[in-house]
N, C-alpha and C positions, 0 to 999 in steps of 0.2 A: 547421625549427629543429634546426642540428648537433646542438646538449646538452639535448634536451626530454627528461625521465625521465616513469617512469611508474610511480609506488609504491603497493603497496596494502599497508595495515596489516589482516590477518588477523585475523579474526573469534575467532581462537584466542588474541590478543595484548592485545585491546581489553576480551573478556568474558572473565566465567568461562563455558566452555561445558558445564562440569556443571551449572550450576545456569541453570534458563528468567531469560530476559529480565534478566541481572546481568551490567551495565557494567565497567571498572574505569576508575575518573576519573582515578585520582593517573595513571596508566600513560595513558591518551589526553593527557594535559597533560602531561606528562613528552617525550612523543613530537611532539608539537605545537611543545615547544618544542626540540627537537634540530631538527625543520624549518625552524623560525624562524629561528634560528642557523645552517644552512646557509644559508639564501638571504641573511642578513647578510653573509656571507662572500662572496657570491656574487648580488651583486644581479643581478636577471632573469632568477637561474635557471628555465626553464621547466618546469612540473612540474603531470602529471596526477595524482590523486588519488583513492585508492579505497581500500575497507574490507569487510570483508567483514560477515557477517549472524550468526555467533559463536550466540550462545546466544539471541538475537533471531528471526528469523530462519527458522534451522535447522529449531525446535522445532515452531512452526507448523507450517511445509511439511511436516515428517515427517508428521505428524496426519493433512495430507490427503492426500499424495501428489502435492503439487502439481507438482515438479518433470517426471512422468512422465506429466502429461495434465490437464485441467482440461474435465468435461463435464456433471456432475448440476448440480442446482440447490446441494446441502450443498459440492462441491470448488467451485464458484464463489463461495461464501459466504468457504470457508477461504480462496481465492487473494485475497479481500481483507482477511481476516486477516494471511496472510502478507505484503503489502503492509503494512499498518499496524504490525506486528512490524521489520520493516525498515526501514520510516520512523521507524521509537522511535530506533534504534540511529543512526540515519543522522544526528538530530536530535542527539544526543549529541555524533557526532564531530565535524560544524557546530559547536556551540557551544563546544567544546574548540579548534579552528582558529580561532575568531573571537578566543576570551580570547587566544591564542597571538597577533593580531596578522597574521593570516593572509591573503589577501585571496581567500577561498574563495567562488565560485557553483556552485549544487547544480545537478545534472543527473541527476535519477532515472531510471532506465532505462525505467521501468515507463510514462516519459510519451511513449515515442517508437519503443522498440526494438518491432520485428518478427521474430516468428522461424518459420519450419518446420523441423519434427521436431526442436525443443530448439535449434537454429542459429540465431543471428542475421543474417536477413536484411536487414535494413536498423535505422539507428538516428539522430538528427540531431547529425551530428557537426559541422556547419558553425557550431552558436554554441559550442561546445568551441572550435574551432581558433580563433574569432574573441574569444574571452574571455583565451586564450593569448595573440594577437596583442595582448593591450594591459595584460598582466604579470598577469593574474588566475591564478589558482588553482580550475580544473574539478573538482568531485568526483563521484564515481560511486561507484556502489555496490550488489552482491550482490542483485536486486530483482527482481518478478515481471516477465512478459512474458505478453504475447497472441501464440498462435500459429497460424500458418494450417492446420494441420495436428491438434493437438493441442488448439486451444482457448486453452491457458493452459500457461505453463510456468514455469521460472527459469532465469533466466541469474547466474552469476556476475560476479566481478570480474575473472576471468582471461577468462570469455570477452566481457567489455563490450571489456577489450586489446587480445584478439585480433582484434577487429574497429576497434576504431579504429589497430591499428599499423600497417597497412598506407595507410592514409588519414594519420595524423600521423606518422611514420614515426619513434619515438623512438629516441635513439641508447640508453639502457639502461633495462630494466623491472626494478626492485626488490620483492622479493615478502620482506616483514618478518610474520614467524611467531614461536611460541612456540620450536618447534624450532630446533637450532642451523643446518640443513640439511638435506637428504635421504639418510636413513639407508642402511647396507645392510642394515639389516633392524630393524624396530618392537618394542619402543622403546629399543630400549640398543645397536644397532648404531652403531660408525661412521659418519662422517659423509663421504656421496661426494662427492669435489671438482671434479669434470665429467661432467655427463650430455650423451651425444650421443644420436641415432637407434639407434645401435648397443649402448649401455650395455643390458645385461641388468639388469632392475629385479623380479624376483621378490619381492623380499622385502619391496617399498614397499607401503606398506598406506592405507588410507583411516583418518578421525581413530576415536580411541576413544569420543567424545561424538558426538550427534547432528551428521551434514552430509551433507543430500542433496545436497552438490555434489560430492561423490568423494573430496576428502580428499589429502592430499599425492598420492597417486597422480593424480588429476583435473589439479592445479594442473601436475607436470612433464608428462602428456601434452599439456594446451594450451600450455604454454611451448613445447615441442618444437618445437609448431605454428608458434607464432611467430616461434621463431627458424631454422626453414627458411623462412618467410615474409620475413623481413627477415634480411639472412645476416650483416650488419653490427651486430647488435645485440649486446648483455650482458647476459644474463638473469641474476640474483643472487638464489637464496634464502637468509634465513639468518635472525638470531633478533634479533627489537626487544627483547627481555627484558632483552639485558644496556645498562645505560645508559650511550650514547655509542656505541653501536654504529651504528643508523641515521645520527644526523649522519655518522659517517663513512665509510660509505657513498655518500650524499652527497655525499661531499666529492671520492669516489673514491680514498681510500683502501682499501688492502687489506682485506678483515674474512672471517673465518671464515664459510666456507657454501657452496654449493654453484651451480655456474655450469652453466648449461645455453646448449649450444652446436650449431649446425646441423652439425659433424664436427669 
């Protein structure tokens, strides 16, 4: 699929992530329906779907530490806390994609991915490609994982991506955040308008609320990943905040934010 995207609305965009387990509905229905209206303009755009774990989530896993091993009987108790914290959230944006008109099937990570030492080794990407293949709408999402190594872990949305980009091989991955882009420095720096291998990134920080998944610094080291992975791609961060920005995006119009590119 030439023009299969692959967007994830940020757990920073969706919740409030200062406050545990707080949605925000007007903004996932606001965003749902810039999607809607993209693919009207553009019937069969194909397009993977992801959200992160925001204030859901996050909060959990910090409690237990789940991202960095899952071994007593209390961290396997919290890893399925941290599952049902992220199923909340997940059930949210489902229901928001459904009102939207959306023609979304859920793919929890937590039902398939494998990982040693935090990696995703394996995950079942053949009913993703196969839901693709007949105009649906995959969503994934920020969830636990079993690993061989560690027991139990998380993987994010960036790296559910990074493992299915090279198996779907999308031509642009859209990463829609609170932030306008990726700073040169937290949180009132400029906004950098190309990140390569080479870009010096000192000043990129992880978020200021709870995220055991690394935080803008996490999300451009796996992009980076990615886009030396697939050297033809368009990796795009930038901010859902302001409305009309993602449709167009979408649309592939120009929008303010920051492009990560393999040189």
């Amino acid at each position: 699929m030439d023009d299969l995207v692959f967007l994830k609305l940020g757990g920073s965009l969706i919740t409030d992530k200062t406050i545990p387990f707080t949605a925000r509905p007007d903004v996932l229905a606001r965003l749902m329906q810039e999607i809607a209206a993209a693919r009207g303009a553009r019937p069969g755009l194909p397009l993977v779907l992801g959200h992160g774990s925001g204030s859901f989530g996050h909060a959990e896993a910090g409690q237990y530490g789940t991202r960095h091993g899952v071994h007593t009987a209390e961290e396997w108790r919290g890893f399925a806390k941290v599952q049902a914290a992220a199923g909340a959230l997940n059930q949210f944006t489902l229901q928001a994609a459904r009102a939207a008109g959306l023609p979304v099937v859920n793919f929890p990570p937590s039902a398939s991915a494998v990982c040693r030492e935090g990696v995703i080794q394996s995950l079942a990407d053949r009913p993703i490609e196969r839901t693709l293949e007949h105009g649906l709408i995959p969503l994934v999402f920020g969830d636990v994982a079993v690993d061989e190594a560690w027991g139990g872990t998380i993987v994010s949305t960036e790296d559910v991506f990074g493992y299915l980009a090279p198996r779907l091989r999308p031509r642009r991955v859209l990463l829609a955040g609170l932030e306008p882009g990726v700073r040169t420095h937290w949180p009132d720096g400029g906004v950098i308008p190309v990140i390569t291998p080479e870009t010096r990134l000192s000043g990129v920080a992880g978020s200021t609320a709870v995220d055991v998944t690394g935080g803008m610094a996490g999300k451009v080291r796996e992009m980076l990943k990615l886009a030396a992975a697939l050297p033809d791609v368009e990796v795009l961060i930038f901010s859902g905040e302001v409305p009309g920005r993602l449709g167009a995006a979408l649309a592939g119009q120009p929008v303010e934010g920051t492009r990560l590119t393999k040189a």
